[in-house]
Structures are given as structure tokens and as C-alpha cells.
ROPA-645691 format. One line per field, with one value per residue: x, y, z of N, C-alpha, C, CB in turn; residue in one letter; residue number from 1. Coordinates in nm, 2 decimals, always signed. Atoms other than C-alpha are relative to their C-alpha. Last residue first. Glycine has a CB too. Layout:
# ROPA-645691
nx	(X;...)
ny	(Y;...)
nz	(Z;...)
cax	(X;...)
cay	(Y;...)
caz	(Z;...)
cx	(X;...)
cy	(Y;...)
cz	(Z;...)
cbx	(X;...)
cby	(Y;...)
cbz	(Z;...)
kolpa	(A;...)
lokol	(NUM;...)
***
This chain:
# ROPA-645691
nx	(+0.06;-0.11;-0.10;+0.03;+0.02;-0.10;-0.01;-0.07;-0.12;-0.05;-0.05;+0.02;+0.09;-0.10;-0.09;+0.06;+0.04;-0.11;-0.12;+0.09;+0.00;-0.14;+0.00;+0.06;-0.05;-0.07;+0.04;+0.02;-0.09;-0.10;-0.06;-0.09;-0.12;+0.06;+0.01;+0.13;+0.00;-0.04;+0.10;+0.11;-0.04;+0.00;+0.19;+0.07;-0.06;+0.11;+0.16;+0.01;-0.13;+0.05;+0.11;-0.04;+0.00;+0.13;+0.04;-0.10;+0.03;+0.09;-0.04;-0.11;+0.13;+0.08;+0.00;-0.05;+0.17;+0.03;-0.07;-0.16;+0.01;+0.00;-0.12;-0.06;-0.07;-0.10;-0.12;-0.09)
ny	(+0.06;+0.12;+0.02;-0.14;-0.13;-0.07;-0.12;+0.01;-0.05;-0.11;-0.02;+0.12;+0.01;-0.06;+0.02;+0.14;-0.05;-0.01;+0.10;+0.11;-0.08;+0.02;+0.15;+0.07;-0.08;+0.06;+0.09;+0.05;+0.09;-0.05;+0.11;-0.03;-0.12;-0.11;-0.21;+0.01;+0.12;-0.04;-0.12;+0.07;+0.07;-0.10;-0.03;+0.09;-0.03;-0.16;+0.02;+0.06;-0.07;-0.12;+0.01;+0.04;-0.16;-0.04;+0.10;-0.05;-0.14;+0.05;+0.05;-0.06;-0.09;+0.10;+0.04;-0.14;-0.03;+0.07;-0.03;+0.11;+0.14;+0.10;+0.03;+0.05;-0.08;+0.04;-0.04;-0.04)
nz	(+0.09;+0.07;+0.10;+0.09;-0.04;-0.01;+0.12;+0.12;-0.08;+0.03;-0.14;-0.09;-0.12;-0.11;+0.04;-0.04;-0.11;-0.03;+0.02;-0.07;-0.11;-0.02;-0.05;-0.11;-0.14;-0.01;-0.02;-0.13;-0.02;+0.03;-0.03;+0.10;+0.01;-0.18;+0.05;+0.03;+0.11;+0.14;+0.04;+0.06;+0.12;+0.06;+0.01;+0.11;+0.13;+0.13;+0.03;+0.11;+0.17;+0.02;+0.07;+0.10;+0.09;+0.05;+0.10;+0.11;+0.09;+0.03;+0.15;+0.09;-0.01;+0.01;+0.12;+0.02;+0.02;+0.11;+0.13;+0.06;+0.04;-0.07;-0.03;+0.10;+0.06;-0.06;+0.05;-0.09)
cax	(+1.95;+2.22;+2.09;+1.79;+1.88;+1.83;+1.56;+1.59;+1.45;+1.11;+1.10;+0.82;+0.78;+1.08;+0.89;+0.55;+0.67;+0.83;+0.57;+0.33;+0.58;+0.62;+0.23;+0.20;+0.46;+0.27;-0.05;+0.09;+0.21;-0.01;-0.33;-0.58;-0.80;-1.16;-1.02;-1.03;-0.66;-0.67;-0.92;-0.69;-0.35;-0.53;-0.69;-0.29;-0.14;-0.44;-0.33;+0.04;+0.05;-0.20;-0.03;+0.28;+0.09;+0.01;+0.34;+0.48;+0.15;+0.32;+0.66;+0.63;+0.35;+0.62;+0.90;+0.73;+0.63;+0.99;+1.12;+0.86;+0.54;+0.56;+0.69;+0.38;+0.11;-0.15;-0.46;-0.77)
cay	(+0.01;+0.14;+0.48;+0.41;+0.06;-0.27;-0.45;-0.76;-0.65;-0.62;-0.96;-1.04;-0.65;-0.66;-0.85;-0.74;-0.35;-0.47;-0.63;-0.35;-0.06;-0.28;-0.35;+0.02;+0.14;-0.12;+0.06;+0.38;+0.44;+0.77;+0.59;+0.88;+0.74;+0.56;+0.45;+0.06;-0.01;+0.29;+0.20;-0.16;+0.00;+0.18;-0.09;-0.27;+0.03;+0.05;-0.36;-0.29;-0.03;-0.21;-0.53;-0.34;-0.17;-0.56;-0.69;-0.34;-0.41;-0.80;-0.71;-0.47;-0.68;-0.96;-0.69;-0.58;-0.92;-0.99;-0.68;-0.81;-0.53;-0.28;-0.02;-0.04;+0.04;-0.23;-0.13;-0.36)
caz	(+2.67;+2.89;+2.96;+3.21;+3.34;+3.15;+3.23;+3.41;+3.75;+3.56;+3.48;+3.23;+3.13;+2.88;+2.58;+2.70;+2.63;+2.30;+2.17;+2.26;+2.13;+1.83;+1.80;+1.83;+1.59;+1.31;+1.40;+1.37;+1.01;+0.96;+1.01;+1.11;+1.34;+1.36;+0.99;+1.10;+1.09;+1.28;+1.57;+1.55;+1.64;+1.93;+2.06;+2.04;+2.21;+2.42;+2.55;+2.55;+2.78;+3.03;+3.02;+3.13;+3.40;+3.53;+3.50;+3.71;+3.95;+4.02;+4.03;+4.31;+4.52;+4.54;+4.58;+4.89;+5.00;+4.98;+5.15;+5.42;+5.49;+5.77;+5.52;+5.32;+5.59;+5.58;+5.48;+5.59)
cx	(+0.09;-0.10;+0.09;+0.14;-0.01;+0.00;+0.11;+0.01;+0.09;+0.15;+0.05;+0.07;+0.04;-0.08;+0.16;+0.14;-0.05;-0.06;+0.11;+0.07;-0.09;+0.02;+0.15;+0.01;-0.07;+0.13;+0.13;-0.01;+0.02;+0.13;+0.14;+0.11;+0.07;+0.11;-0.03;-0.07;-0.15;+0.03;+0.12;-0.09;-0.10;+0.03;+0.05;-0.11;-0.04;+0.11;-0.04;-0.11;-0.02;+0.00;-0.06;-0.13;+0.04;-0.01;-0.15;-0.07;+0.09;-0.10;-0.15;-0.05;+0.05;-0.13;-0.05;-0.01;+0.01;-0.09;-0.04;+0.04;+0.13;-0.01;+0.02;+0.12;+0.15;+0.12;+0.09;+0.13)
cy	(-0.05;-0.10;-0.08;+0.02;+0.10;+0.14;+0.07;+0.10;-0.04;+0.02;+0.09;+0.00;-0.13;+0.04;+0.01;-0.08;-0.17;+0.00;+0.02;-0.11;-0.14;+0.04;+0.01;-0.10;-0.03;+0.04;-0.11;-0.14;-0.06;-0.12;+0.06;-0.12;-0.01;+0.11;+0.06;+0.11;+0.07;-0.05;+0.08;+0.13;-0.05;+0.01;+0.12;+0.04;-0.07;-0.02;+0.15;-0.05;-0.09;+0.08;+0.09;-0.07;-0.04;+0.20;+0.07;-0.10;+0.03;+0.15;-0.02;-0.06;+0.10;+0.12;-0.07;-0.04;+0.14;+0.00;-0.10;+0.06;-0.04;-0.13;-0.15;-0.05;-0.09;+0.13;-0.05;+0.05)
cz	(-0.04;-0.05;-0.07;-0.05;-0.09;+0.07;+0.05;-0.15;-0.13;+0.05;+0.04;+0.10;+0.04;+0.12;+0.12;-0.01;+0.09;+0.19;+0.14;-0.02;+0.10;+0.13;+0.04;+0.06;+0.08;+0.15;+0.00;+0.02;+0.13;+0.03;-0.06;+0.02;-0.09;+0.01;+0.11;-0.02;-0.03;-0.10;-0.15;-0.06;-0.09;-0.20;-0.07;-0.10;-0.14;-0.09;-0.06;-0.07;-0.14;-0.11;-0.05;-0.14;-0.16;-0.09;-0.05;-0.11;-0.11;-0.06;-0.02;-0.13;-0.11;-0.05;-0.04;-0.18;-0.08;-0.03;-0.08;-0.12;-0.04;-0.13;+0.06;+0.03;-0.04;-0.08;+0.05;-0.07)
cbx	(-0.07;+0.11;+0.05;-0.06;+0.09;+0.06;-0.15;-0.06;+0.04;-0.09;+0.07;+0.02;-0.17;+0.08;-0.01;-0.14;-0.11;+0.07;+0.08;-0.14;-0.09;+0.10;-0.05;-0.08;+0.01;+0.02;-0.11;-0.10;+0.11;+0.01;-0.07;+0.06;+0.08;+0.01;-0.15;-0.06;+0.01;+0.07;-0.04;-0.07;+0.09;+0.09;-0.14;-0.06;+0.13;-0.02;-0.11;+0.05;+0.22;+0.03;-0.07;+0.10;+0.16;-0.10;-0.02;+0.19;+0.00;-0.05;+0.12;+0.15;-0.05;+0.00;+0.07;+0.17;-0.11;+0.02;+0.15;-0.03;-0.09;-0.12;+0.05;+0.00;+0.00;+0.02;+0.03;+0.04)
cby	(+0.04;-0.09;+0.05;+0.15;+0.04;+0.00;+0.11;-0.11;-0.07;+0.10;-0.06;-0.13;+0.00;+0.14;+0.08;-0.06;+0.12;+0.13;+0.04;-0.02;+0.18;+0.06;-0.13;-0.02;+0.15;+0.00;-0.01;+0.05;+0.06;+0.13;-0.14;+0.17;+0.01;-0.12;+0.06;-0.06;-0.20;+0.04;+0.13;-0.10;-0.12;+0.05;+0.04;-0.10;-0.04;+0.24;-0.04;-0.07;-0.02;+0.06;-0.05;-0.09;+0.14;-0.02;-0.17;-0.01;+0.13;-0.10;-0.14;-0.04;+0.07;-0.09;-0.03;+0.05;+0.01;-0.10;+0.00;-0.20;-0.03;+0.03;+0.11;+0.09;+0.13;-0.18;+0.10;-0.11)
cbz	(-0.07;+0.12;+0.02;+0.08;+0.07;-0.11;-0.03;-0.02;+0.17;+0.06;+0.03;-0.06;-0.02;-0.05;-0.11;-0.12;-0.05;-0.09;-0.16;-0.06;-0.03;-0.09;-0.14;-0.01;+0.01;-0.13;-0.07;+0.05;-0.03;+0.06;-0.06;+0.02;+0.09;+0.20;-0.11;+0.07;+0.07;+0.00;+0.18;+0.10;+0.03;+0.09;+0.16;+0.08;+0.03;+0.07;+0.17;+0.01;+0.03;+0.07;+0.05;+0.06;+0.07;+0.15;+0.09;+0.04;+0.08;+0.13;-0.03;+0.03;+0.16;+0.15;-0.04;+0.09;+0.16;-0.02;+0.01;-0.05;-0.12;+0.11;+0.09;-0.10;+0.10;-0.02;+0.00;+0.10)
kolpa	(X;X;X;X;X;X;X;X;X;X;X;X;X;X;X;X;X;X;X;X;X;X;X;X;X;X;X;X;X;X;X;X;X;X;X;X;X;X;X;X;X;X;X;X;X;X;X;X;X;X;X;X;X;X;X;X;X;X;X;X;X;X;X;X;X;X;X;X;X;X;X;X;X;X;X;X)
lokol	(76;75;74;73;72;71;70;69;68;67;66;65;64;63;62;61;60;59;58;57;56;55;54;53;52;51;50;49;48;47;46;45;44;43;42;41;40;39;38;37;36;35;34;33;32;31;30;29;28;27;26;25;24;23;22;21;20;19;18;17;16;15;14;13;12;11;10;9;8;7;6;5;4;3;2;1)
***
């Protein structure tokens, strides 16, 4: 059963919010990892990636746990 989006509680809302934003974040940081490893392991050219991966994956897990705690777009 769908339920159209408006009709749900501003807290169920941001409840369903933070919970896909946690899970994209996993996402990102999980190929960044598989990616870090297929070039550890020659599958791809290793031009300095794998450590840029785990930082990008670090980082991305690091500032996923509460998305309303990230800083806005230009005030990193």
C-alpha cells in the first residue's frame, strides 16, 4: 500500500528522510571501498585511488550519522 508522501507526519517524514540519506551514505562508501580494493588488486589502474577512496568513504560515514548536522553547501 502507497501512501502518498504529503499525507505522512513531518516526523515520519524526517524519520523516513534520515533513514534513506544513512542508507545512500552506506552505499557511497561501500563501492568507494570495492573500488579501493579492485585496485589494490590490479583489476584497475592504481593511480593513488584507493587511499582517496577510503577518505571519501571515511569521510562520507563520518558526516552521514546525522544528516541535519552537516554543514550547508558553502560553509564546509
Amino acid at each position: 500500500m502507497l501512501v502518498d508522501w504529503n499525507l505522512l507526519s513531518d516526523d515520519l517524514q524526517l524519520i523516513l528522510s534520515r533513514e534513506a540519506l544513512r542508507r545512500a551514505v552506506e552505499t557511497v562508501a561501500g563501492q568507494a571501498e570495492i573500488l579501493a580494493e579492485e585496485m589494490e588488486g590490479g583489476l584497475l589502474n592504481d593511480l593513488g585511488g584507493p587511499e582517496a577512496l577510503r577518505l571519501l568513504a571515511a569521510l562520507a560515514r563520518a558526516t552521514g550519522n546525522d544528516p541535519l548536522d552537516m554543514p550547508a553547501a558553502g560553509h564546509a
